[in-house]
C-alpha positions in Angstrom: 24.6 35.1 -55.0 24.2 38.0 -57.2 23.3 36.5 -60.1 20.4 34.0 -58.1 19.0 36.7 -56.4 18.6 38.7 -60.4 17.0 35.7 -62.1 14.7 35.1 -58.5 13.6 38.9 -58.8 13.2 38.5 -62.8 11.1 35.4 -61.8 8.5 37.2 -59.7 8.2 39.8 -61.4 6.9 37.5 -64.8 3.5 36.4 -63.6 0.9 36.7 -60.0 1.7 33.7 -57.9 -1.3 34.8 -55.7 -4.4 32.4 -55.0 -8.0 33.3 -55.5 -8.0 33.6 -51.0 -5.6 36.2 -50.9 -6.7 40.0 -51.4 -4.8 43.5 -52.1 -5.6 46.8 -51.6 -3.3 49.0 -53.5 -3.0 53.1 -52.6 -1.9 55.8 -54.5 -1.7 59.5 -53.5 -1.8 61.9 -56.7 -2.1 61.4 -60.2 -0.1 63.6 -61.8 2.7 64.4 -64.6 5.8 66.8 -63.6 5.0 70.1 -63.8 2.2 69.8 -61.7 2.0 72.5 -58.8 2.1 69.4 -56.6 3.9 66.7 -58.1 6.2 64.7 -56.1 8.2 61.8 -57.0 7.3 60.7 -53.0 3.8 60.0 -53.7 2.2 60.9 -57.1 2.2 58.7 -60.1 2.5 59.6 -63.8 -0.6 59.8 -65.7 0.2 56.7 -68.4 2.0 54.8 -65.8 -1.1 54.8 -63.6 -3.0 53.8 -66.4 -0.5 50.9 -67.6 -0.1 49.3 -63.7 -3.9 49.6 -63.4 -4.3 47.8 -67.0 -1.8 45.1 -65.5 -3.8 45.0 -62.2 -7.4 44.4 -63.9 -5.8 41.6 -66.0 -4.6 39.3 -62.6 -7.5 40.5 -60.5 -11.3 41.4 -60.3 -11.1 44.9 -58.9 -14.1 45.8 -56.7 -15.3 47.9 -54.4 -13.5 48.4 -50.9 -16.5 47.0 -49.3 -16.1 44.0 -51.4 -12.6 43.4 -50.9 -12.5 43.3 -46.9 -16.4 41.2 -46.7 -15.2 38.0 -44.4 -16.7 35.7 -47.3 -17.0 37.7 -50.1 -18.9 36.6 -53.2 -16.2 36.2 -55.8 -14.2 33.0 -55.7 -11.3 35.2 -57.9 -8.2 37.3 -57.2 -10.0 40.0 -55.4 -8.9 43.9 -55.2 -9.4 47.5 -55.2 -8.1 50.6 -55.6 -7.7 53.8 -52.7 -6.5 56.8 -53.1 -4.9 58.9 -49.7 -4.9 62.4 -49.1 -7.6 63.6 -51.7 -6.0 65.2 -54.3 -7.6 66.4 -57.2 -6.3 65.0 -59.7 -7.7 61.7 -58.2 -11.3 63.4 -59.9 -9.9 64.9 -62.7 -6.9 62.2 -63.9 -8.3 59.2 -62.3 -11.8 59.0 -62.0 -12.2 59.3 -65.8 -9.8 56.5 -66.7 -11.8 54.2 -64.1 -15.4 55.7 -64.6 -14.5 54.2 -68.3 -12.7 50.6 -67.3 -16.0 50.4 -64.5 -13.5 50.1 -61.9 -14.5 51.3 -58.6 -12.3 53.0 -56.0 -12.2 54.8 -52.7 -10.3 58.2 -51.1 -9.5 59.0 -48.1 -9.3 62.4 -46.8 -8.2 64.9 -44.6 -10.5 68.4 -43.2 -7.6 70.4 -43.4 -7.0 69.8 -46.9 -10.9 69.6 -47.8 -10.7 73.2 -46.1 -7.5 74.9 -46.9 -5.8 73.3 -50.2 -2.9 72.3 -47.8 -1.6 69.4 -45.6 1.6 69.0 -43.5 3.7 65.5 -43.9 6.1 66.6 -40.6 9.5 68.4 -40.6 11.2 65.8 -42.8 9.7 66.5 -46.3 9.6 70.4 -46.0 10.1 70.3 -49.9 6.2 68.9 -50.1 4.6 71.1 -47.1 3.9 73.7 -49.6 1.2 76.2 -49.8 -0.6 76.4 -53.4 -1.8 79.0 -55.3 -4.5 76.7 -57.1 -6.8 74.3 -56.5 -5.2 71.1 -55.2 -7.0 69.4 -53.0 -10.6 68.1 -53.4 -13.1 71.0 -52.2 -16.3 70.2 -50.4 -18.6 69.8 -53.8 -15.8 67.3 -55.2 -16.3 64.9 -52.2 -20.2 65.7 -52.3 -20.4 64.5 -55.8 -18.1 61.7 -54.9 -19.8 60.4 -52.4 -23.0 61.2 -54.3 -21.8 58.4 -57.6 -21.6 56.1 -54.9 -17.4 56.6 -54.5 -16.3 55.3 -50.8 -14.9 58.1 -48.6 -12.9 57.4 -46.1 -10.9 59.0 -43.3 -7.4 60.0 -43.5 -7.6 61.8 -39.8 -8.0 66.0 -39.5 -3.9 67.0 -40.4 -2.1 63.8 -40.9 -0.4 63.8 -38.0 1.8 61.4 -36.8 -1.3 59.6 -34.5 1.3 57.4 -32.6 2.5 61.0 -31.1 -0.3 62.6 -30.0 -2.3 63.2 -27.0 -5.7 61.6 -26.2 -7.5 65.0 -26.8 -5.8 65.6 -30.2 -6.3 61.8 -30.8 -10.0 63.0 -31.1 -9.7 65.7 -32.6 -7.7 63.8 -35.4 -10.2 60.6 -35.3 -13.9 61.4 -34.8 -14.2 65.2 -35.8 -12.7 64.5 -39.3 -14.9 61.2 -39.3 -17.7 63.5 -38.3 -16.7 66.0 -41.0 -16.6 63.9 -43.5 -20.4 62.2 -42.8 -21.8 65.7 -42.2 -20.7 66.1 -46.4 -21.8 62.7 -47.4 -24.6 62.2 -45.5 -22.8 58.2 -44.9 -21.4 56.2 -42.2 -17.2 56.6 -42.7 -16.5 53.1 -41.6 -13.1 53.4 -43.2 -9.5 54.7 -41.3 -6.5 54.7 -43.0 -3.5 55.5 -40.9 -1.2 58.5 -41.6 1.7 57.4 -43.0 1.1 54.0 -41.8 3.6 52.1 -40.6 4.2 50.2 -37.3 6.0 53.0 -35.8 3.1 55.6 -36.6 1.1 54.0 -34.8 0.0 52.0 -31.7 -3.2 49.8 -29.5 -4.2 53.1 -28.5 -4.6 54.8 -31.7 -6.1 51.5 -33.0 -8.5 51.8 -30.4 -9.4 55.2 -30.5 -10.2 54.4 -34.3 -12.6 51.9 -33.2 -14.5 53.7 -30.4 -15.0 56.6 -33.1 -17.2 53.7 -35.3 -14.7 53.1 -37.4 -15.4 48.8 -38.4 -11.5 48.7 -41.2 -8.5 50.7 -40.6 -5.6 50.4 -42.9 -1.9 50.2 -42.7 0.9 50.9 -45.8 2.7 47.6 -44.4 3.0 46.2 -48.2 1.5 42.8 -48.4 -2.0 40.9 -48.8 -4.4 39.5 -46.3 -7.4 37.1 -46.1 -10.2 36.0 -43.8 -7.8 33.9 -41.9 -4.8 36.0 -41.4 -3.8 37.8 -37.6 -4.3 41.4 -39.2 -7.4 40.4 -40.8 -9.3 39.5 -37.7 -8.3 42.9 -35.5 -9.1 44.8 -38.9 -6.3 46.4 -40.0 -5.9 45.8 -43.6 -2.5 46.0 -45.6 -1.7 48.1 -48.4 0.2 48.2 -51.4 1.4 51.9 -51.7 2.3 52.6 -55.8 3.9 55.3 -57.2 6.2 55.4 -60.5 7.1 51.7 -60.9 6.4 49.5 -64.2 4.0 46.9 -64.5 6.6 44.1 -63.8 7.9 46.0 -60.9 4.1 46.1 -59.6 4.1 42.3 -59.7 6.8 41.7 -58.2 5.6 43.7 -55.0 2.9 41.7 -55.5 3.8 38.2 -55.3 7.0 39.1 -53.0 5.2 39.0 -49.9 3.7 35.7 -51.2 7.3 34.2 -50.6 8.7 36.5 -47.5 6.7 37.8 -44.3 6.5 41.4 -44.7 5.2 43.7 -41.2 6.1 47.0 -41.5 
């Protein structure tokens, strides 16, 4: 059994099994080497391998804009995708944006007041080792998602704090939701009409945080459950949109998350 289930893994990891109907969104957090005041093997990805997986991405699909990717009949009859970033680091603008200003591949962030405001989130008593205070710049500042937002970059919400929304009250619900939505449009001068979940699995959240998304005007909200969608699948049609969260893997381990979800039902 060990052996079959190597050479079925070598397999899938070779070449994209997916049709031109089914659509990824990958995410990333923060673009940086080690060393970096806030590098993090949980969420940040090496400066070369970011640029090898996306160089293995752009060769399978036709990356476009976040807009693009979730139209209900979009234009392109090819492997459609594109690329978010969560939390609004700066090295999203100052690793990133460079490498995709020069490739022409557009992407979107979504972010969180606090850290806008005060270089500084919280991820919840369980990873004290990344709730750390910074004695530099770390975060995008107000300017950086003005000038974003003003090249025609998606912003997106990623709540106020990143708390856990499944856990919260109705009032901090809002507070989470539609102020940081509100925020956010009071910098851009644009509709948000993108959510992505904190954290962002099933158990982070719930119909009632789903809905409060919706009643703040929010028309896509997106999950980290690792898998594709299209116009005709369940998720699709309430709106909540899958993502591929990537951090450190190589580009055959990137495929294989890719087409494994092709094979097996992921929902988590």
């Amino acid at each position: 059994m060990g052996l079959l289930r190597t050479v079925f893994t070598k397999a899938l990891a070779r070449r994209i099994l997916a049709g031109p109907r089914k659509r990824f969104v990958f995410l990333y957090h923060d673009i940086s080497d080690p060393g970096s005041p806030q590098y993090s093997p949980l969420y940040s990805t090496q400066v070369q391998r970011f640029k090898a997986q996306v160089e293995m991405i752009a060769k399978h699909f036709h990356l476009v804009s976040l807009e693009e990717v979730v139209k209900e009949h979009p234009q392109e009859n090819r492997r459609l995708a594109s690329i978010t970033f969560d939390d609004g680091f700066a090295s999203v603008k100052d690793e990133a944006m460079p490498y995709l200003g020069l490739k022409g591949i557009p992407f979107s962030v979504f972010v969180n007041s606090m850290a806008v405001k005060h270089n500084r989130l919280f991820y919840g008593p369980d990873v004290p080792d990344i709730n750390r205070s910074y004695d530099r710049k770390v975060f995008l500042d107000e300017a950086d998602i003005k000038g974003l937002a003003a090249k025609g970059i998606d912003i997106g919400s990623h709540s106020s704090t990143h708390k856990v929304l499944a856990e919260c009250d109705q009032a901090t619900l809002k507070e989470e939701i539609l102020e940081n939505k509100l925020y956010i449009e009071s910098l851009t001068n644009k509709a948000v009409k993108h959510f992505a979940l904190p954290f962002g699995k099933k158990e982070h959240y719930d119909e009632r945080v789903l809905e409060e998304c919706r009643l703040a005007g929010h028309e896509f909200i997106y999950s980290t459950n690792p898998t594709f969608f299209e116009s005709s699948s369940a998720s699709y049609q309430r709106r909540l949109i899958p993502r591929i969260g990537l951090t450190n893997e190589t580009p055959a381990e990137v495929i294989f998350m890719i087409n494994r979800p092709l094979l097996k039902t992921i929902d988590i």
